[in-house]
N, C-alpha and C positions, 0 to 999 in steps of 0.2 A: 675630347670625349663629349662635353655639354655639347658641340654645334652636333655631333653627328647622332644625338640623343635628340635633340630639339628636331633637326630637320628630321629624323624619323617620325616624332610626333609629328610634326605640320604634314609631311606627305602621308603618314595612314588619315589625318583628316580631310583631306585631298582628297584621297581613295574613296574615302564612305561619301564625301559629296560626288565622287563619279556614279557613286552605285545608286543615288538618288535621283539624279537627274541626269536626264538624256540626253542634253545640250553639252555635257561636260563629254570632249573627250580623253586625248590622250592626258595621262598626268605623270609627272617624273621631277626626276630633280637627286641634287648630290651636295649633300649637308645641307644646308639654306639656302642655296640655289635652287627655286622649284618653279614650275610652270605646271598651268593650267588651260589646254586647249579647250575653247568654245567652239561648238559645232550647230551643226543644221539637228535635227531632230533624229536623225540617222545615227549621231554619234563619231562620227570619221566624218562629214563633208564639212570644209570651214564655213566658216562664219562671221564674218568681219562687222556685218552689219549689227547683227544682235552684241557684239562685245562693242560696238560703239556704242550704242542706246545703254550696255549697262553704266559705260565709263560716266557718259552724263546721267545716270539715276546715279551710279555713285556719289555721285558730286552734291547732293541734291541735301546732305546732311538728316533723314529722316530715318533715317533707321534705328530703329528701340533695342537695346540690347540693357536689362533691368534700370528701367528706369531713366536711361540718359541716353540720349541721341548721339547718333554718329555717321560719319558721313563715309567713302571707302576712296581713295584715291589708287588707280589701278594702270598698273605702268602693261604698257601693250609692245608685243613683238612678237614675232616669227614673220616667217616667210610670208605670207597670206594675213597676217594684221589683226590675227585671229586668237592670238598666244597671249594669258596674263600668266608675266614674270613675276616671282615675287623672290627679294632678295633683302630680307630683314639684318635690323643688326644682331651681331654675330651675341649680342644680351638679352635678344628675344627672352621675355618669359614663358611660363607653360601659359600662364593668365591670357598674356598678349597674343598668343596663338591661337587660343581656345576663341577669344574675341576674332580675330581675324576668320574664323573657318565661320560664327556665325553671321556675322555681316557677307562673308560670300555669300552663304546659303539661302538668307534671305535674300539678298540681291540675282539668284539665281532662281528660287521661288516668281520673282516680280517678272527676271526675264522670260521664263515660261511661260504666263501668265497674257502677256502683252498681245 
């Protein structure tokens, strides 16, 4: 009951960063198993190149989340190289999820941006 609780929360967070940004497309996922497709500015064509540039901003350790820096380590797959997997441990907190959806967001802010 907690993973299928938890992974509901992470995927409506999912959701609300699709509805923000254009580059997000498809998003799914079943308990803690979730992905997050990157796209072209369309929303459906992939995107490999702009999920490479995030992978290296992720890496980059500069993102402010109150007060304290963090960096985003973002594991990649699907067909087309365009797909962030995310597969936390099954003790994710609400805290740790809430952290994870704002470090995408901002790192999704920066890839828009570029």
């Amino acid at each position: 009951a907690r993973v299928t609780a938890r992974g509901t929360r992470f995927l409506d967070g999912l959701e609300l960063l699709k509805s923000r940004h254009a580059i997000v497309g498809d998003v799914d996922g079943l308990g803690l198993a979730l992905r997050m497709e990157i796209c072209g500015p369309d929303g459906f064509t992939p995107d490999k190149a702009t999920l490479d540039w995030m992978v290296d901003e992720g890496m980059k350790g500069d993102m402010m989340v109150d007060g304290h820096s963090y960096g985003l380590v973002l594991d990649v797959g699907g067909y087309h190289k365009n797909v962030i997997t995310l597969a936390p441990s099954l003790m994710i907190s609400e805290k740790e999820i809430d952290l994870a959806l704002e470090l995408l967001d901002q790192l999704l802010v920066r890839a828009e941006r570029r």
